[in-house]
C-alpha positions in Angstrom: 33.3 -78.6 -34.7 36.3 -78.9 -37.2 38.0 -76.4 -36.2 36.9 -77.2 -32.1 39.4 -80.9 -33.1 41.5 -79.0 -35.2 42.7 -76.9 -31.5 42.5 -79.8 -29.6 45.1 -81.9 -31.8 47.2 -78.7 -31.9 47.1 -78.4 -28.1 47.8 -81.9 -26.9 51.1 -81.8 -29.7 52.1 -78.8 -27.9 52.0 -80.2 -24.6 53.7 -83.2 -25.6 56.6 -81.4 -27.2 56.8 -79.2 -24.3 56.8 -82.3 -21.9 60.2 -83.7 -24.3 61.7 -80.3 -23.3 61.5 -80.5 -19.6 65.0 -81.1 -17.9 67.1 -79.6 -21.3 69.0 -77.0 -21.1 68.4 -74.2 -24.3 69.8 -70.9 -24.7 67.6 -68.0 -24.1 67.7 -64.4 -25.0 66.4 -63.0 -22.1 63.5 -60.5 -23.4 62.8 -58.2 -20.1 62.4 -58.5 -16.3 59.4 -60.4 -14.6 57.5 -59.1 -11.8 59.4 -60.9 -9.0 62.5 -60.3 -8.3 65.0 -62.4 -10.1 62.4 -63.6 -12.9 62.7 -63.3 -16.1 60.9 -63.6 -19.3 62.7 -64.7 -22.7 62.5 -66.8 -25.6 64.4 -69.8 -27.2 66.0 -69.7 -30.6 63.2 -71.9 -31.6 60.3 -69.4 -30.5 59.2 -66.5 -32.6 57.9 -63.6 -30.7 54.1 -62.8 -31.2 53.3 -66.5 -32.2 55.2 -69.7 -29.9 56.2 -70.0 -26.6 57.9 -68.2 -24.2 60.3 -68.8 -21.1 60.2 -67.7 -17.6 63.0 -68.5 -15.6 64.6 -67.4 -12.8 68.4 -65.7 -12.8 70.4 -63.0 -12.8 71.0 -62.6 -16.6 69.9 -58.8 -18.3 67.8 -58.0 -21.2 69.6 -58.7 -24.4 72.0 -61.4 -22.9 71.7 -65.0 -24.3 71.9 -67.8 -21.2 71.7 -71.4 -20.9 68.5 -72.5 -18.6 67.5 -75.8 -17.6 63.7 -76.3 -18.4 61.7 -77.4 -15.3 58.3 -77.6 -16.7 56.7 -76.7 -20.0 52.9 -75.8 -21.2 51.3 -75.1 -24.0 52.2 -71.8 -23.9 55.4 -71.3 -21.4 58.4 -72.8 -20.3 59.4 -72.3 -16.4 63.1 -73.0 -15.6 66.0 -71.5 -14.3 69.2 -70.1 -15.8 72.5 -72.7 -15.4 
């Protein structure tokens, strides 16, 4: 039960702080291609791999570059945006 609130109080401050992200623009490092065709997957400065968030967006940027992208929407887990 403890634990149960503990994941709820975690989620809803996730989803809040992702909702203060939407419509900024962050620099990603763009981590590898997505499945459609100009997707991509990467991470902010802010995100650790393995343990927060990451970013999908859509662009033209290759793995290892660092690009600016304007957050559209953010979840718990993921941000969706596209590259400036």
């Amino acid at each position: 039960m403890r634990r149960q609130l503990i994941e709820m109080m975690l989620d809803n401050i996730r989803l809040t702080a992702a909702k203060a992200m939407q419509d900024k623009v962050v620099e990603v490092i763009v981590e590898r291609d997505g499945t459609r065709e100009n997707m991509r997957w990467g991470r902010t400065i802010y995100d650790a791999p393995k343990i927060d968030r990451t970013v999908r967006f859509k662009g033209t940027a290759r793995v290892g570059e660092i690009v600016k992208v304007r957050i559209i929407k953010g979840t718990e887990l993921h941000f969706l945006g596209v590259q400036e």
